[in-house]
C-alpha positions, 0 to 999 in steps of 0.5 A: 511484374517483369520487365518485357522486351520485345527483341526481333525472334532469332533462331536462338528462341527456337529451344524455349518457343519449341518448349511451349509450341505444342502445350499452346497451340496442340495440333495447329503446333508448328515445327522448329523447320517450319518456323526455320522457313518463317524466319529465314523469309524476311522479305515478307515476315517479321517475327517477334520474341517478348524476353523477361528481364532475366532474357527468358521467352516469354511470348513471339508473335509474327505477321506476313505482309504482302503488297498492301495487306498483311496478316497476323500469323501467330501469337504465343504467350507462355504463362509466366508471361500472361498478364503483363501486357506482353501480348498487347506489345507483341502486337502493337510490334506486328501492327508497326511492322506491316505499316513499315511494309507498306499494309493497311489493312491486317488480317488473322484468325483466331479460334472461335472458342478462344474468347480471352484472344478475341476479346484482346483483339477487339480491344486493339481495333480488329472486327470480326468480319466472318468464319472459316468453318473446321479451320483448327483442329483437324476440322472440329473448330471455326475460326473467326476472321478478324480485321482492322485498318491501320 
């Protein structure tokens, strides 16, 4: 098992994030500008990257808070990072984030047909709370809105 870190993203993980963006998240991919702009807002975004030992990406994640709410905005774990608990602690570093931004209450969609994401959601306390219908997918998948207290 390799060791994890979690780091705060630099503009420097952009290379290896771009690398996996698109193979991951397919036509909801974002673009190295747009997480430009995610990562130069830092008075309402925080944005983590999880490194091997070796310093190689091996997931991020980031969340927006605004007053006392906050929303999980992304979470991408490459493969040779997955069953390592790297998502779990990127989200638990989300999590601490919006409590530090003053958040109580979290927020996120996730795809509907994205049962291993929702099933490790759950497990960190969020609740399905409703849907958001053609929300992934030029329209052709629902998302699941999920929730929990902090």
């Amino acid at each position: 098992m390799t060791t994890v870190t979690i780091v705060p993203m630099r503009p420097r993980h952009l290379d290896a994030l771009m690398h996996h963006e698109h193979a991951m998240f397919g036509t909801e991919a974002w673009t190295r500008s747009s997480y430009r702009a995610e990562l130069a807002d830092t008075a309402h975004r925080t944005y983590v990257a999880a490194e091997g030992s070796d310093g190689v990406l091996l997931g991020w994640a980031g969340v927006r808070v605004l007053a006392d709410e906050a929303e999980i905005l992304t979470v991408g774990v490459v493969p040779e990072g997955r069953r390592q608990g790297t998502a779990r602690r990127l989200i638990a570093a989300l999590l601490d984030a919006a409590r530090a931004g003053g958040a109580a209450d979290v927020f996120l969609e996730v795809r509907v047909d994205n049962e291993a994401a929702r099933a490790l959601y759950e497990s960190e306390g969020f609740a399905s709370i409703g849907m958001r219908p053609g929300y992934y997918d030029s329209g052709r998948v629902d998302a699941v809105v999920m929730h929990r207290e902090l």
